[in-house]
C-alpha positions in Angstrom: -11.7 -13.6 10.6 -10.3 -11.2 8.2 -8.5 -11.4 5.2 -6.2 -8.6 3.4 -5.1 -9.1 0.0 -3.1 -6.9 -2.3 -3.1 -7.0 -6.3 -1.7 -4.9 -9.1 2.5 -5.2 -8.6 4.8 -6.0 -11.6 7.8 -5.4 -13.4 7.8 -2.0 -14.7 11.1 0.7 -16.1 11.4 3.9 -14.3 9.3 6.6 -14.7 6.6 4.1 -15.1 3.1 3.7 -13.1 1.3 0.9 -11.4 -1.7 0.9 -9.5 -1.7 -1.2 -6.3 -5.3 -2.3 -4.4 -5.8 -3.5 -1.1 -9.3 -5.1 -0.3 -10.3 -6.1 3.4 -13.0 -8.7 4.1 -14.5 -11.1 6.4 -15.4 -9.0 9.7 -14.7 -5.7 9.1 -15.7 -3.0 11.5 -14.5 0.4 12.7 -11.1 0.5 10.4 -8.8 3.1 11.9 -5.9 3.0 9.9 -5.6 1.3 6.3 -2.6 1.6 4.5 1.0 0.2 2.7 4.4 -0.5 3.7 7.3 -1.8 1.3 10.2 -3.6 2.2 13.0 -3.6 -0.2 15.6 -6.0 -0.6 17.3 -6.6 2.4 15.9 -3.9 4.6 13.3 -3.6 6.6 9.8 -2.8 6.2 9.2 1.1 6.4 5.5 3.1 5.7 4.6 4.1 2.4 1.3 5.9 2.8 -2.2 5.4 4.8 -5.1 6.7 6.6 -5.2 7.6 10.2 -8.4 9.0 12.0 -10.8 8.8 9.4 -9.3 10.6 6.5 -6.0 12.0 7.4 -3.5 10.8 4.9 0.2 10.3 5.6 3.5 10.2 3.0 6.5 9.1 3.5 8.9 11.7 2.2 10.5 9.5 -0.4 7.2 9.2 -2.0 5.3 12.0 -1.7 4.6 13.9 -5.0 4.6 10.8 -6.7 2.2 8.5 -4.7 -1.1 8.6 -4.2 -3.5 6.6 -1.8 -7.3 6.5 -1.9 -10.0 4.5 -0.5 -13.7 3.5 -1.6 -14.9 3.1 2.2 -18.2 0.6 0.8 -15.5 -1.9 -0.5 -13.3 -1.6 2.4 -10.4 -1.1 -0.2 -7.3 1.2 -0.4 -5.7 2.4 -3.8 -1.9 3.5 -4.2 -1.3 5.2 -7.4 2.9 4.9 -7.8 3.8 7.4 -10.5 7.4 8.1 -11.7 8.4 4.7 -10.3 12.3 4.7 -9.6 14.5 1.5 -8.9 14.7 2.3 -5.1 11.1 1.7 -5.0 11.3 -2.1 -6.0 10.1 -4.1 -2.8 7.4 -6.3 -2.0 4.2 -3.9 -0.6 2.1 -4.8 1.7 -1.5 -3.5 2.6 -2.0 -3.1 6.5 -5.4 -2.9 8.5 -5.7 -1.7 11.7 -9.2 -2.0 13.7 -7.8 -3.1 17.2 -5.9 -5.6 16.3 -3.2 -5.2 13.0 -3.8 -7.1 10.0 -1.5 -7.6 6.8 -2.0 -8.7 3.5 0.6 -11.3 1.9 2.5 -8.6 -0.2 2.8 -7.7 -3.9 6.0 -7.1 -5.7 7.0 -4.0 -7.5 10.1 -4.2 -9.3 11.5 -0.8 -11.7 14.0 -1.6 -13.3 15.3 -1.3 -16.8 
């Protein structure tokens, strides 16, 4: 079994930052991709940022510059530093795993807003 669960959203005004984490447990082995997806109100999930292959990291373009993912292999965990939060990044973020099968946390919410 394996359990994904993300910490660190809030209520924050634009231009603020939060720091979201993502730990994986139970049995963990050969991760291939870890990373996040958001889904706003009302729309549908799209990728935020991850790893692929090892250490390959991906942005989507609406974050890049202002997002930043990490990961401390030895916990398992992925990090995604949001800077210059806007309101069109309020959704509810969730962490994914990938090691054969897919496995997805239960979300966090991120609202900016002022």
């Amino acid at each position: 079994q394996v359990r994904v669960v993300e910490s660190g959203g809030g209520l924050v005004q634009p231009g603020e930052s939060l720091r979201l984490s993502c730990a994986a447990s139970g049995r963990i082995s050969n991760i291939d991709t870890m990373g996040w997806y958001r889904q706003p109100p009302e729309k549908e999930r799209e990728f935020v940022a991850g790893f692929t292959g090892g250490r390959i990291t991906k942005y989507a373009d609406s974050v890049a510059g202002r997002f930043t993912i990490s990961r401390d292999n030895a916990k398992n965990t992925v990090y995604l530093q949001m800077n210059s939060l806007q309101p069109e990044d309020t959704a509810v973020y969730y962490c994914m795993v990938k090691m054969g099968y897919t496995y997805w946390g239960q979300g966090t919410q991120v609202t900016v807003s002022s």
